[in-house]
C-alpha positions as CSV (number, residue, x, y, z in Angstrom):
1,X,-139.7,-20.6,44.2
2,X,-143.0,-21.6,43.1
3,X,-145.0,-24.5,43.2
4,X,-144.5,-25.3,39.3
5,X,-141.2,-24.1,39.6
6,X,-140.5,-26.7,42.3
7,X,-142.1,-29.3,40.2
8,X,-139.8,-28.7,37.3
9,X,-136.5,-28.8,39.5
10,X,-137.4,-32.2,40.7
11,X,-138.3,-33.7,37.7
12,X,-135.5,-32.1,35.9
13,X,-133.5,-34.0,39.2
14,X,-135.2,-37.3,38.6
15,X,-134.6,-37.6,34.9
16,X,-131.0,-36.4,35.7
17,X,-131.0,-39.7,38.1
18,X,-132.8,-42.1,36.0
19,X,-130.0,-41.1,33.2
20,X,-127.1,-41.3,35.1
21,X,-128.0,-45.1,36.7
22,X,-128.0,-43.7,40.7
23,X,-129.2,-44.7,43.7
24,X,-132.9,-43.5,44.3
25,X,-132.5,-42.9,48.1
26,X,-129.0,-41.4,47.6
27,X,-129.9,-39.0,45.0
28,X,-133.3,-37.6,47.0
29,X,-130.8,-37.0,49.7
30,X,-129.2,-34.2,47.7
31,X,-132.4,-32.7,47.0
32,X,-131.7,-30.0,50.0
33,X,-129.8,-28.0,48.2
34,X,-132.0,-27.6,45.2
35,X,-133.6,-24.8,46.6
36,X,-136.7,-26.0,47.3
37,X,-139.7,-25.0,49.8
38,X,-140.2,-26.7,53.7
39,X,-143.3,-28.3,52.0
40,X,-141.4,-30.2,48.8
41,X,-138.3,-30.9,50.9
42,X,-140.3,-32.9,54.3
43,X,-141.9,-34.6,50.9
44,X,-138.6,-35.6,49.3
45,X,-137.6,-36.6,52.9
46,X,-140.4,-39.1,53.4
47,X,-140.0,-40.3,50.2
48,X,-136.4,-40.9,50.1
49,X,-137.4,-43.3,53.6
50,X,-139.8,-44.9,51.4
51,X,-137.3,-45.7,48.6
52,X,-134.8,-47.1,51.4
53,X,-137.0,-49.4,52.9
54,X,-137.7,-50.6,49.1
55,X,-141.1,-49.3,47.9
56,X,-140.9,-48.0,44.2
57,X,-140.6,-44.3,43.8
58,X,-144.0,-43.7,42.3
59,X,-145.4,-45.1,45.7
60,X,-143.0,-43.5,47.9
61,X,-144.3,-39.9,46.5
62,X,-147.8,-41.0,46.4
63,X,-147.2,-40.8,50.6
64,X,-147.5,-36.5,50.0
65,X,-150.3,-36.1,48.0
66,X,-150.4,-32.5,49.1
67,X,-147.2,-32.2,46.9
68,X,-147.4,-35.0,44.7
69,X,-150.5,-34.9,42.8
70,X,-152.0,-38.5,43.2
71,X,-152.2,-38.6,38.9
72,X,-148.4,-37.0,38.5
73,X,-147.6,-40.6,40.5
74,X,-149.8,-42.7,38.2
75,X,-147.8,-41.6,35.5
76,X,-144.4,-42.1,37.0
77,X,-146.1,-45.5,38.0
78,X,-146.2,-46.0,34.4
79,X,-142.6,-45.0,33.4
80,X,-141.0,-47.1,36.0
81,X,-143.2,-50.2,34.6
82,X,-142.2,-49.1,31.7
83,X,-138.4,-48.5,32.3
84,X,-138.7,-44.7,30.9
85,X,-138.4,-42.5,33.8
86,X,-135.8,-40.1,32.2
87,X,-138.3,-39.6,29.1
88,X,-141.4,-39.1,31.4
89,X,-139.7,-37.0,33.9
90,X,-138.0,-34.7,30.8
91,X,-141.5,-34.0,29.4
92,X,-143.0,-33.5,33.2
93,X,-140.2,-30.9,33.8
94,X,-141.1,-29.0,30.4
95,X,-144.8,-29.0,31.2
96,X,-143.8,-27.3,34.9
97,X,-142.0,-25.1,33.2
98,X,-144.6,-23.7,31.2
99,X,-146.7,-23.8,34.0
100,X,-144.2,-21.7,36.1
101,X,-144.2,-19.2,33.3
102,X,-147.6,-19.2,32.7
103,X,-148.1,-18.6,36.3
104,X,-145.2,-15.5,36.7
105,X,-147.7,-14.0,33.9
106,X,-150.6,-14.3,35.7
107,X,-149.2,-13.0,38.7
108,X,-147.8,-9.9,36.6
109,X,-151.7,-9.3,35.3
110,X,-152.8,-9.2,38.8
111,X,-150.1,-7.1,39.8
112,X,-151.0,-4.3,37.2
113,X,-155.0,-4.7,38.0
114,X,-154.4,-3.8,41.7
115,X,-151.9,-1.1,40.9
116,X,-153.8,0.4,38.4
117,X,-156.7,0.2,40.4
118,X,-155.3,1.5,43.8
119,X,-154.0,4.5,41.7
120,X,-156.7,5.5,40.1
121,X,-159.2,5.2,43.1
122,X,-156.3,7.7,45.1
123,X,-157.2,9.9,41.7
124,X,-160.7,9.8,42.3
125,X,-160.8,10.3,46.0
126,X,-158.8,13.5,45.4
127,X,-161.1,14.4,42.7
128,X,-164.0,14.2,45.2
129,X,-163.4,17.0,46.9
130,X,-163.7,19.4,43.7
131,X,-165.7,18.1,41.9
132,X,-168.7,20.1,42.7
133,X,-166.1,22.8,42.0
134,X,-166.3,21.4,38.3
135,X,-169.8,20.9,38.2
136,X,-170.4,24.4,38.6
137,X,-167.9,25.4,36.3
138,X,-169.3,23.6,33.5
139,X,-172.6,24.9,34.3
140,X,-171.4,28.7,34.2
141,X,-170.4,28.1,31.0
142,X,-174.0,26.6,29.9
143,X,-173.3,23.0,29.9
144,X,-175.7,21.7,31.2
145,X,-175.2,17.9,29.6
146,X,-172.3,16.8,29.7
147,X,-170.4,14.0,27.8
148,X,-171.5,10.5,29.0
149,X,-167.5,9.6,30.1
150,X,-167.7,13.0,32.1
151,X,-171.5,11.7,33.4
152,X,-169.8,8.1,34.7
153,X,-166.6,9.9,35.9
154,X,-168.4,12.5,38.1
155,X,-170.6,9.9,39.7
156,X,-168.3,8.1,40.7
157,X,-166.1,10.9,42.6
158,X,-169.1,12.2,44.2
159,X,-169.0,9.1,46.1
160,X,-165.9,10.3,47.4
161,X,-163.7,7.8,49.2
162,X,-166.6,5.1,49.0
163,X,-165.4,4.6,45.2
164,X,-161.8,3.8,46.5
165,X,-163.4,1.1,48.6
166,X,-166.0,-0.1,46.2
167,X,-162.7,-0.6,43.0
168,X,-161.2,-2.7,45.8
169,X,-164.0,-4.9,46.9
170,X,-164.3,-5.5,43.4
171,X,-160.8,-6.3,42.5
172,X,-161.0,-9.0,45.7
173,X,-164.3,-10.8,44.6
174,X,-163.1,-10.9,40.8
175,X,-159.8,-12.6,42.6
176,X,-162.0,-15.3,44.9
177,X,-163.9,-16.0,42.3
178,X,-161.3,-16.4,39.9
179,X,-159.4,-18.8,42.2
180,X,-163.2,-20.8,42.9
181,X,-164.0,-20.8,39.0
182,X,-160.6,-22.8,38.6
183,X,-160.7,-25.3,41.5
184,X,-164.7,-26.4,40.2
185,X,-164.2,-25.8,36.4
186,X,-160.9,-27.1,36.5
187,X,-162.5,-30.8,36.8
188,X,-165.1,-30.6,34.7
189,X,-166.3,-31.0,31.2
190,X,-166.6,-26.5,30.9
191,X,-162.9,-26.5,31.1
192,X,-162.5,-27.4,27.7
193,X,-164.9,-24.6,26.5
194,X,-162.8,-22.0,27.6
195,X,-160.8,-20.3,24.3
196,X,-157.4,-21.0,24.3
197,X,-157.7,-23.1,28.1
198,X,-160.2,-25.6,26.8
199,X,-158.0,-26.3,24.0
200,X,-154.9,-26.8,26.3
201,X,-156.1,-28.5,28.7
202,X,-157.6,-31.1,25.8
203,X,-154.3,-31.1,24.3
204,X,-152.6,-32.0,27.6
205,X,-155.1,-34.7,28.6
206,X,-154.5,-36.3,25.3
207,X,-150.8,-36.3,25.7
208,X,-151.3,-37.7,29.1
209,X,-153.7,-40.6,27.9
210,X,-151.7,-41.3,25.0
211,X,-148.2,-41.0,26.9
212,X,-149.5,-43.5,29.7
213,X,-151.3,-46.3,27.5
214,X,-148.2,-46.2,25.4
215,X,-145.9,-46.8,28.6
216,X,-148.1,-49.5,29.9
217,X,-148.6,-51.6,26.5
218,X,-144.5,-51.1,26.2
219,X,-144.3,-53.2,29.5
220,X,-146.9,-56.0,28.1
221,X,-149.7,-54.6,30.3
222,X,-153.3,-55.8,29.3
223,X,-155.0,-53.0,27.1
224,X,-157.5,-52.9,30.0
225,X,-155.7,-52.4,33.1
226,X,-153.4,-49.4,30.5
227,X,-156.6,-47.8,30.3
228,X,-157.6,-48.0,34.1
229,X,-154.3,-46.5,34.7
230,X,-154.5,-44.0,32.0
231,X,-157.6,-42.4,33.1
232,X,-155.7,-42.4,36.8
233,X,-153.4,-39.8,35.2
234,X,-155.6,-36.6,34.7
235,X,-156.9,-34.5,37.6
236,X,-160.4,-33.7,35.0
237,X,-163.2,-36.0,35.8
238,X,-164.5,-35.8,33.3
239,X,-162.2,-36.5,30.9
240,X,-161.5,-39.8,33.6
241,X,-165.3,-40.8,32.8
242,X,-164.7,-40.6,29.0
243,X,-161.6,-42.8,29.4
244,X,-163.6,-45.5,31.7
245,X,-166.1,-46.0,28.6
246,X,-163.4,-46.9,26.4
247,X,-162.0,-49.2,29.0
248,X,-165.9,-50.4,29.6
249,X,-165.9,-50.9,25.6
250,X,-162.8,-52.8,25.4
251,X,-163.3,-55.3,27.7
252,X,-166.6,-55.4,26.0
253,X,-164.9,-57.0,22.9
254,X,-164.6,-53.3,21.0
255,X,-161.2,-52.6,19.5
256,X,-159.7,-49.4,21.1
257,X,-160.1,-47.5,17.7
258,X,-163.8,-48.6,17.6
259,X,-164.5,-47.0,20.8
260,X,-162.9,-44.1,20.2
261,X,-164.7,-43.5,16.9
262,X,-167.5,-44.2,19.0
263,X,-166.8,-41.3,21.6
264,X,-166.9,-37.6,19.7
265,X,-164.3,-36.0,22.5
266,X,-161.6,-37.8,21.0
267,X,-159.7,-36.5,17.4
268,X,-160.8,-38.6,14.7
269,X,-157.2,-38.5,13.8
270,X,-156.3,-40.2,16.9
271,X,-159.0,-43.1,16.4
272,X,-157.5,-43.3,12.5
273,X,-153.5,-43.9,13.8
274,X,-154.7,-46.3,16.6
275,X,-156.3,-48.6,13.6
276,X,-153.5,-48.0,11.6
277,X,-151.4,-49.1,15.0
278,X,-154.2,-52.6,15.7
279,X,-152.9,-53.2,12.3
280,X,-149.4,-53.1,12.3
281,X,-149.5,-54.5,15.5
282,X,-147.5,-51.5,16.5
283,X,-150.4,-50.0,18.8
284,X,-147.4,-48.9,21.8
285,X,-145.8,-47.1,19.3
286,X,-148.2,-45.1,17.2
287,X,-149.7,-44.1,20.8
288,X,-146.4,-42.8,21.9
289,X,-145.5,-41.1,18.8
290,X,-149.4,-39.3,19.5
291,X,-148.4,-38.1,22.8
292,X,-145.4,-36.7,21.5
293,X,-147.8,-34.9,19.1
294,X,-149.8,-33.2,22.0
295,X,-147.1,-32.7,24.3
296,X,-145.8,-30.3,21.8
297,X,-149.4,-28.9,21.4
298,X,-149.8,-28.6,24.7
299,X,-146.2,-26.3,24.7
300,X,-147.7,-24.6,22.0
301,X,-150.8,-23.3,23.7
302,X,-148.6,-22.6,26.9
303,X,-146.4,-20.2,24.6
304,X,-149.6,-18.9,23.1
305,X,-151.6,-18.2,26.9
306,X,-148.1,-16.6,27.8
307,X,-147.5,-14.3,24.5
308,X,-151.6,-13.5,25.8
309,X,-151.4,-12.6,29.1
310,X,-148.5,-10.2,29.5
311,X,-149.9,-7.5,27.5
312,X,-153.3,-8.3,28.6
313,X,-152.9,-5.9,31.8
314,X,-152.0,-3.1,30.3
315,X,-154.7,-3.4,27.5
316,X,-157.4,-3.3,30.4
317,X,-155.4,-0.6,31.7
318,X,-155.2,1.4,28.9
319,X,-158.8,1.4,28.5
320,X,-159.6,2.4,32.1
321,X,-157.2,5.1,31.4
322,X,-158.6,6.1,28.1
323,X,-161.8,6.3,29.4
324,X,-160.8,8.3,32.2
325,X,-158.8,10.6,29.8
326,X,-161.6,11.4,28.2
327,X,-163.7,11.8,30.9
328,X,-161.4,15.1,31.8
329,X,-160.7,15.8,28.8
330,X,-163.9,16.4,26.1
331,X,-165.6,19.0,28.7
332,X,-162.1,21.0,28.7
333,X,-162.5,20.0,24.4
334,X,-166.2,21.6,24.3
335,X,-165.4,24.8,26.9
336,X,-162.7,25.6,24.1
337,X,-165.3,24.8,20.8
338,X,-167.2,27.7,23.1
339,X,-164.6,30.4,24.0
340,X,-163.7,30.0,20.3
341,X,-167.3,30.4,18.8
């Protein structure tokens, strides 16, 4: 079981005990046969000692932050404040969800790369040992240039079983730095640039900041402190910096729609319902009902990244394989245009 997957069977637990009214400490201790990893379980464990000697659960998981993410616990902070664990840990279990999807996809895509790649480097380290066999085929028959695919396919069999090594080395290095390029861009501002990610990952910070400020004004929390919290509640920095103005601004005097028409990262629909909200004196409520709003966007672009990525590996392949096709194929095409003439 996976990580997300993990995530999603615990939460899915949680809400099932913050529904049912059961003991925190009791509960945990059923988590063993859930199916999860040695890492998640010793977690649980600690936690479930935690809960016992009476810390709240939000604390008690903030103990493993190598398993509990130290903003996934200022959220459930929140919720318990709050008294809406069950509705927190619902929407936390359908995000992990989505992420355990999105993830079995990714995996597939890398799956396909390395396959297709191993395969087609065998091909060409077969093709290596006749392909000067070729060369002077084509040249008996007076073709002399060939066909650009031919061109790129012959130099790289002449490298013989180098070319094998060199598709390898490549397919490893586009891996490291694919798995660098998340961990650094991941907590940055470039995140949100990326098609289809930046837009998810803005959708899902939004639902987090909304989600959180709406818990914490429910419980009668100062709109300060609900912002200090909220910006606790997203592993981007950035976004964490952007949220610390508007608590800067507040405490300054500013209303909370003010500085958010103030700060051009945020929807100017969100800044319009959260004046609507200051005047109603509803502001808890129209921020829930807006994290609502991007959670489901933030499903949205999951499904979309999903519907994206499984055919994506055998596009790419198709194209390496078209191109090698061809490479074969258009001297055999012109040898015939001459046997014919």
């Amino acid at each position: 079981m996976s990580r997300a997957a993990e995530h999603a069977q615990f939460n899915r637990l949680l809400a099932t005990i913050a529904e049912r009214g059961l003991p925190l400490a009791q509960a945990l201790g059923e988590a063993g046969g859930q199916g999860f990893g040695a890492a998640m379980l010793r977690a649980i464990d600690g936690a479930k000692r935690a809960v016992a000697e009476g810390k709240p659960l939000s604390d008690a998981l903030a103990l493993s932050p190598d398993v509990f993410p130290p903003e996934y616990c200022a959220l459930l902070a929140a919720a318990e404040k709050s008294g809406d664990v069950a509705a927190v840990a619902r929407g936390v279990e359908q995000e992990y969800v989505l992420r355990a999807q999105l993830a079995a996809s990714g995996r597939r895509l890398m799956i396909y790369v390395a396959l297709g790649m191993g395969a087609c480097g065998v091909v060409l380290g077969m093709l290596s040992t006749v392909s000067a066999h070729f060369r002077r085929m084509f040249e008996q028959l007076g073709m002399r240039e060939l066909p650009l695919p031919t061109e790129a396919m012959f130099a790289v069999v002449d490298s013989g079983c180098l070319s094998i090594v060199v598709m390898m080395s490549a397919g490893l290095a586009f891996f490291a730095a694919f798995l660098a390029a998340r961990a650094v861009v991941g907590r940055t501002r470039l995140l949100y640039m990326i098609p289809l990610v930046g837009r998810l990952a803005r959708a899902r910070d939004l639902a987090l900041l909304c989600t959180t400020l709406g818990l914490r004004l429910k419980a009668a929390a100062p709109l300060p402190d609900a912002l200090g919290d909220a910006a606790r509640t997203t592993p981007n920095w950035r976004f964490r910096e952007l949220v610390r103005d508007l608590q800067s601004r507040v405490r300054g005097g500013d209303a909370l729609s003010d500085a958010l028409f103030y700060q051009t990262f945020f929807p100017r629909a969100l800044a319009w319902g959260v004046s609507l909200g200051e005047s109603r004196s509803d502001l808890a409520g129209v921020l829930q009902m807006f994290g609502d709003l991007y959670a489901r966007e933030t499903r949205r672009g999951y499904d979309v990244l999903f519907v994206v990525l499984t055919p994506l590996a055998f596009i790419l392949l198709g194209n390496f394989v078209f191109l090698f096709v061809m490479g074969v194929f258009l001297p055999i095409i012109e040898i015939q245009k001459k046997l014919a003439g």
